[in-house]
N, C-alpha and C positions, 0 to 999 in steps of 0.2 A: 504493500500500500504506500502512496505518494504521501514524503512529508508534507507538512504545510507550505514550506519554503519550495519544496520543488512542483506543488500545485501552484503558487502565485506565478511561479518562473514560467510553469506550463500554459497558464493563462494571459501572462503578458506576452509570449511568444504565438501566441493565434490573435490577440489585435492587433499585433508588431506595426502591420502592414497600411491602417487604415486610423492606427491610435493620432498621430499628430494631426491630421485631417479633423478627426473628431473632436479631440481637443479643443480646436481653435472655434469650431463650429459649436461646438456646446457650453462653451464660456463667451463667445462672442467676440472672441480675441481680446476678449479682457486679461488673458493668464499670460499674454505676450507685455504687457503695461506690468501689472505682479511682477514679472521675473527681472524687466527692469530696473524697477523702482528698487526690488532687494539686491540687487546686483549692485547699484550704485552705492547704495548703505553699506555694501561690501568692500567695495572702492574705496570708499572713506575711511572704513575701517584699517585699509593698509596702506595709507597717506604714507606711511616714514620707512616702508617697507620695498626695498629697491627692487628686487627677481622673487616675488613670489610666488611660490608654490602651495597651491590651490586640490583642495577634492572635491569633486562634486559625485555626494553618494545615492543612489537609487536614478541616476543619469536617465537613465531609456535611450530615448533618440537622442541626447546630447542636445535638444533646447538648452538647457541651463548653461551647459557646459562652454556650446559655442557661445552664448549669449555673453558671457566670464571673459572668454578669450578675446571679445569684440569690443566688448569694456572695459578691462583692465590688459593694455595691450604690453605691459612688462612681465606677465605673469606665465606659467606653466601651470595647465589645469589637467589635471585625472580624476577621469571619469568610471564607476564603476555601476555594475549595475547586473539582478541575479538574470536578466533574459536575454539568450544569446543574441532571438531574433530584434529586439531591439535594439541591443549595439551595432549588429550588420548596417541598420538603417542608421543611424547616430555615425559612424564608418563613412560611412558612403557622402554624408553631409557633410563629415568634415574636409574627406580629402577633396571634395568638388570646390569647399573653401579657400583651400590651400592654409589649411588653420593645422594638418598633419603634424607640423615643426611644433609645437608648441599643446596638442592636445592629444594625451594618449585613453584611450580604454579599454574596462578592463573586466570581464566578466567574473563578478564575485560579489558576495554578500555583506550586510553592514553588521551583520555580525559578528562575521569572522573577516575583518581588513586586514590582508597579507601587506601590512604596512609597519615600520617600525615604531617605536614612541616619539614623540613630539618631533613627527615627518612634518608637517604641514600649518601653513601660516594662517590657515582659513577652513573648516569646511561646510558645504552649503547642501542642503538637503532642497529640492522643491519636489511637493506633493509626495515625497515617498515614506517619509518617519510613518505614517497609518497603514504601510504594505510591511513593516518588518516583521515577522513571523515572532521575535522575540523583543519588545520597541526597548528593555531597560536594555538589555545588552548591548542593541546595536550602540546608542546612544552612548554608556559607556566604550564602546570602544572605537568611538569618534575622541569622547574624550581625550582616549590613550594616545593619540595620534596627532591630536594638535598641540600643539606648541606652548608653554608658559606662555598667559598674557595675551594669546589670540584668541579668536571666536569663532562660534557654530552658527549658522545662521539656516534657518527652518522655517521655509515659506509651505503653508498650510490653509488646505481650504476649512473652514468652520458654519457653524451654526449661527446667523445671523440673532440677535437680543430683540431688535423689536420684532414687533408680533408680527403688525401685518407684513415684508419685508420675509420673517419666517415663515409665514404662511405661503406665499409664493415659491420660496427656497422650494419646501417641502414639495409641491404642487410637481414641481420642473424636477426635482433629481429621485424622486420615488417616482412620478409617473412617465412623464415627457423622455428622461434623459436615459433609463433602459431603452424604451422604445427606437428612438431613434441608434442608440447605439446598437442596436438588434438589426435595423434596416441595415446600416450603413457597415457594422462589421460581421453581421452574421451569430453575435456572441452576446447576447443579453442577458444572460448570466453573471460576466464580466461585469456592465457596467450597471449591474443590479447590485453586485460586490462591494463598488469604488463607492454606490451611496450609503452605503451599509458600513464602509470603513471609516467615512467621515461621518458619519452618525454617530460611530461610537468612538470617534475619536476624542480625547477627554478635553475637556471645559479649561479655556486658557487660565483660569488659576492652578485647577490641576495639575496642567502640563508644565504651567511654571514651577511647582512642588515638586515636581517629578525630576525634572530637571536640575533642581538643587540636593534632590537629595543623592542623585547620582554623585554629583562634584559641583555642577558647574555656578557659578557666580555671575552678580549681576545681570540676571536673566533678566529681560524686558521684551515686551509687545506691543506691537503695534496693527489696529486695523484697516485693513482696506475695503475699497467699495461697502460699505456700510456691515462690514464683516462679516463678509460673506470671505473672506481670506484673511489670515496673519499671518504676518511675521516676525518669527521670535527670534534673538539673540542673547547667547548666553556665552559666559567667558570662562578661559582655563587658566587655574590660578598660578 
């Protein structure tokens, strides 16, 4: 029987093909604005930081990853991520970039990062901390890997506070948002999953609790489009 980890891997590997597509179509291209916005706070975070080296964990297709490379253009980013089929495609975009020099990936899990202790200047998670089959581990062993003094930065979709605003949420990603992902990838299953993972993904004070009780310091959030998304940053002491 398939673990958990290698059900998610098997799952993300049958939307591989049509996952960015739908993305953009089912946020509106609002998740393209998100990944700026915390890219940039990422930016700033390594002002005084001459050649840094960068992870971007649960990658997929290397949105994040190229996004990093294009904004922060002194930097080296690796990308990992548990589905082969969407590194192919992540592959493919970056050498059609010419961004190869500068962006490697890397089929592997945020649980287990084949990386050493404090490798990295920065690491950034978008939408994936809610698919890690074990969320303290992995996040612990981001920890391990970034550097005294840098930070993790975890852009996340959420549960919007006000009612009406939740009431719509709910409307689109329990009814609208399998549907259509069932037209368009054949797998509504999948994207009956991803609303099931941010539903039970925990309530940003939790998550900030969770986050400090692991290690991490000065955790802070921020909401976007009336938070329906955050972004959390937390520091290695």
């Amino acid at each position: 029987m398939a673990t958990d980890k290698e059900q998610i891997a098997l799952m993300f590997n049958d939307i591989a093909p049509t996952y960015d597509k739908l993305n953009h179509i089912l946020s509106l291209n609002v998740d393209k604005s998100w990944r700026r916005k915390a890219v940039k706070r990422l930016k700033k975070s390594l002002a005084t930081v001459q050649d840094p080296m960068i992870l971007d964990v649960a990658c997929g297709t290397a949105d994040s990853t190229i996004q990093i490379a294009k904004i922060i253009k002194n930097a080296e980013v690796l990308g990992l991520d548990i589905s082969e089929k969407m590194l192919e495609i992540g592959e493919e975009k970056v050498i059609k970039l010419g961004l190869n020099d500068r962006i490697k990936l890397f089929n592997s899990c945020a649980e287990n990062i084949d990386f050493l202790d404090n490798k990295f200047d920065a690491v950034f998670v978008a939408f994936g901390v809610r698919n890690f089959s074990d969320r303290m581990k992995g996040l612990s062993e981001i920890l391990r890997v970034l550097k005294p003094q840098c930070s993790l930065f975890v852009l996340e979709l959420s549960e919007p506070h006000n009612v009406i605003v939740r009431w719509f949420y709910n409307l689109y990603f329990k009814n609208i948002l399998p549907f259509i992902g069932k037209k368009v990838s054949g797998n509504g299953a999948a994207y009956r999953y991803l609303q099931q993972t941010v539903e039970k993904f925990p309530m940003p004070k939790e998550f900030v609790m969770m986050l400090q009780d692991i290690g991490y310091q000065d955790v802070k959030h921020k909401a976007f489009s009336l938070g329906l998304c955050r972004l959390y940053q937390a520091k290695k002491n």
